[in-house]
N, C-alpha and C positions, 0 to 999 in steps of 0.2 A: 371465517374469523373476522369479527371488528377491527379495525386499523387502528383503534385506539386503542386497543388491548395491545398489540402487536407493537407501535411506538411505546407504549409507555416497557413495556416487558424490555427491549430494545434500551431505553433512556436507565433502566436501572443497571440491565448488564455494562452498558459502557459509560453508566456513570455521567451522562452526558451535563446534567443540570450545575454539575462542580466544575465543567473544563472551563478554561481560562486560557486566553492569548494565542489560541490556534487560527490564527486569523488567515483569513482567504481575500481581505479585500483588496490588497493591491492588485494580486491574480485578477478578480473579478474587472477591476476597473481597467486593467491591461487588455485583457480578453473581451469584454463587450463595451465597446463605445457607444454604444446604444443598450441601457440598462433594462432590456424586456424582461431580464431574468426575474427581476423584482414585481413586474406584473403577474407573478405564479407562484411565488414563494412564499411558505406559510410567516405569518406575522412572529417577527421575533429571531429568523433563520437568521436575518442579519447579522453580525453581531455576534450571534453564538457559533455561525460555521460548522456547525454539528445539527445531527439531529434528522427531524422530518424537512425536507426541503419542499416538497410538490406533496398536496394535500388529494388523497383519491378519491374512490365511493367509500361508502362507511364500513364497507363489505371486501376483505381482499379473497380470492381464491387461492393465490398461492406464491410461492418468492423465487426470484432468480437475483442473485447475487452476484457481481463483475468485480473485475480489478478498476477499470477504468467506465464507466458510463459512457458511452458515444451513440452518434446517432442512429447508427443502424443496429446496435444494440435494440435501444427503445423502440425501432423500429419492427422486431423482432416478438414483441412483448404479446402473447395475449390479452385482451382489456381484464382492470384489475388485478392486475401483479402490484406485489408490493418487489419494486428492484431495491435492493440494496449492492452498497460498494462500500470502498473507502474516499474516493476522491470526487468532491461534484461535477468537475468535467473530464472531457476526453484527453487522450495522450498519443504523441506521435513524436518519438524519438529522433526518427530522421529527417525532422521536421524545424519545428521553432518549439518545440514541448509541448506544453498544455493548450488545449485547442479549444474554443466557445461549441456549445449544444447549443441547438439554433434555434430559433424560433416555436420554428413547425414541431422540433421535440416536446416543448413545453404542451403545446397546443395537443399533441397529441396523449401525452399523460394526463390529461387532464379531460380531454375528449371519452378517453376511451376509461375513464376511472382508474387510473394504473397511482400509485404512490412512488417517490421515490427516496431513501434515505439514507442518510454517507454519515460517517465515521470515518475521520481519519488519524488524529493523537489519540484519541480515547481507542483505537483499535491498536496503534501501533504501540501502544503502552501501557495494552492486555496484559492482567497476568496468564492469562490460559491461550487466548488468541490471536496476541501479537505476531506479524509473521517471521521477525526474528528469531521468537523464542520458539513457533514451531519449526521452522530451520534448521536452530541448533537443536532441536531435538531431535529433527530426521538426520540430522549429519550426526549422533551421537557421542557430541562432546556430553564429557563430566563437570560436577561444579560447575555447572553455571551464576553465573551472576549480571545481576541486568541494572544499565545507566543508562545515561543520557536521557532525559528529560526533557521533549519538546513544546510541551504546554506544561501552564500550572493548573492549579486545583484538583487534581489525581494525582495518587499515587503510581510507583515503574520508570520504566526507560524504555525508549526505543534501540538498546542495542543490547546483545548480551553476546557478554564473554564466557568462551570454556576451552579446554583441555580434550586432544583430542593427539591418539597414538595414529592415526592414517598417514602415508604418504601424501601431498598434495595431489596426484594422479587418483590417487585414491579415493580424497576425499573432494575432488573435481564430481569422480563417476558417483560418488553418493549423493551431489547434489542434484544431477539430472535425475537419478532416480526421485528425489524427493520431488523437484519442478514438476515433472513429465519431458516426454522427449521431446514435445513440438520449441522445448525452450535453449536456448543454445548459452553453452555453460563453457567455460574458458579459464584457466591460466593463465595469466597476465603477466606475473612477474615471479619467479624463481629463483631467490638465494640460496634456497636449501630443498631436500627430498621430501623433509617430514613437515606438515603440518604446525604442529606444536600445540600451543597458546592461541584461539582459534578465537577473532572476535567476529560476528554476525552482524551487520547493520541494514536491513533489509530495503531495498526501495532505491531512491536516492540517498545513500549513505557514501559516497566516495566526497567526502567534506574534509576536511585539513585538521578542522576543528574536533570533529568527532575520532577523529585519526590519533591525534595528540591525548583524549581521552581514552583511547583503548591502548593505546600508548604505555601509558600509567598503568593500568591493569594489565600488563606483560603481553601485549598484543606481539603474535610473531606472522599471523595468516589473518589476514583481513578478507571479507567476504559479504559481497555488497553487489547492487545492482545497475549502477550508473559508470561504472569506471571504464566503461568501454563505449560512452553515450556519442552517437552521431548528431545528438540538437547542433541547432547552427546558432544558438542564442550565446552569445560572445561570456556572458557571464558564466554559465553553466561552463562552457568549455575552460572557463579562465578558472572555476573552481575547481573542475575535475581532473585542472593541469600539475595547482598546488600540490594539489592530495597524492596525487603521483609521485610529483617531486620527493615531499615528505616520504611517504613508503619505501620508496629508492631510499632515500639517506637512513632509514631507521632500519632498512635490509629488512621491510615486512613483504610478506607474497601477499598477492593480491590476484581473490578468485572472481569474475565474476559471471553474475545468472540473469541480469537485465532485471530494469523495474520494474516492468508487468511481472514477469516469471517470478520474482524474491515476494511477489505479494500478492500472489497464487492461493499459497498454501490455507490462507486465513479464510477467503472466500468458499472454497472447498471444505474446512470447518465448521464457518455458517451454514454451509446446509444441513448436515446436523443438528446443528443445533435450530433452524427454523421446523425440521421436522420433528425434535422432542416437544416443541411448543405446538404445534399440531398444523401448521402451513404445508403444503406440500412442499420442494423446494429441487432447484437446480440452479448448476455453475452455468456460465454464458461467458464462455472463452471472447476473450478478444481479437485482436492482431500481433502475433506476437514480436518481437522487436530485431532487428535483425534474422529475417530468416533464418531458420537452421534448415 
């Protein structure tokens, strides 16, 4: 298949050319003190943070899709893959978080004609492929309804609330099933048996902010991927301390599935859908976060 057929098919499903304010450069300027990354980047990725990032042959043979891009990922890659993800670098929880693709990655996507292209508001604020809303879909809440907005110029939210009759045990064991088992799924916090009022915020969602917004929407079970994060980066811990705090005092339970594992579900959809478009395509599991 043409990689320009492949991006543009890609830029209309996620809408990419409308998003607004998903910005990654302080990331970027955090993570490379030395900006090679910009010596591989297609003209324009700046800026828009979406998109094609790494430009391949004109010719892709087939796609593998991650939660996180890292190096032994790419490493991994037959020449001419188009990788797709959500996020442009790597992740390491029990670490300092988001971590730089080095050099030699770049060199070798580009050596070996591989593409690579991320989606990350414009995925997370899928109406069909967001990995929230397919969450709450495999946990089988009702009524769904979806907010929180982390870019403009699209329509959606990254969280969706629903209604859901399960025990918390209950609906703990549904969410493994939904992850897989290599993901390790936990009860954090327990005011009550039953679930209830069930809100989903897939990824990094243990925020104070977005707490207070599902909040508002009768949030009684919150269900997110960071609230149990071992980063050592002083800010994340000081955010994920709030959002604690607040769930205690508002007596919401609090599930969680880790960030890699809550943003699973989405990439295991793309290949699907890379093979109704006619790509071959496979998942490329990562490391997942706290051993189970």
């Amino acid at each position: 298949m043409k990689l320009a057929d492949a991006v543009s098919a890609l830029d209309v499903y996620f809408r990419v050319p409308e998003v607004k304010n998903d910005d990654w450069s302080e990331t970027y300027e955090q993570l490379y003190p030395e900006p090679y990354w910009r010596e591989f980047a297609e003209p324009g990725y700046e800026g828009r943070w979406n998109g094609l990032v790494v430009r391949g042959a004109d010719d892709v043979e087939r796609t593998v899709t991650c939660v996180f891009p890292s190096d032994a990922i790419v490493a991994s890659l037959p020449p001419r893959t188009l990788l797709f993800s959500e996020h442009p670098i790597a992740f390491e929880d029990d670490a300092d978080g988001f971590a730089p693709l080095a050099r030699e990655t770049f060199e070798r996507l580009k050596a070996e004609g591989s593409a690579f292209y991320h989606v990350h508001a414009p995925l997370d604020m899928h109406p069909e492929v967001s990995p929230s809303r397919l969450v709450a879909e495999g946990l089988g809440l009702t009524g769904l309804d979806e907010y929180y907005p982390i870019a403009d110029g699209i329509p959606g939210g990254a969280a969706v609330v629903g209604d859901s009759e399960l025990t918390l045990d209950d609906l703990a064991g549904r969410l493994s099933e939904v992850l897989g088992p290599e993901i390790p799924v936990g009860v954090l916090t327990r005011p009550r048996d039953l679930a209830g009022r069930v809100a989903v915020v897939a990824g990094g969602g243990a925020d104070a902010d977005i707490l207070t917004a599902s909040l508002e929407r009768g949030c009684e079970t919150f269900v997110t991927g960071n609230a149990a994060t071992r980063c050592r980066l002083d800010f994340v811990r000081e955010g994920v301390r709030a959002f604690r705090e607040l769930a205690d005092e508002a007596g919401v339970a609090v599930v969680d599935g880790t960030h890699y594992g809550m943003e699973k579900p989405p990439q295991l959809a793309m290949v699907d859908w890379f093979e109704r478009l006619g790509l071959p395509a496979e998942f490329r599991p990562g490391r997942p976060e706290r051993d189970a």
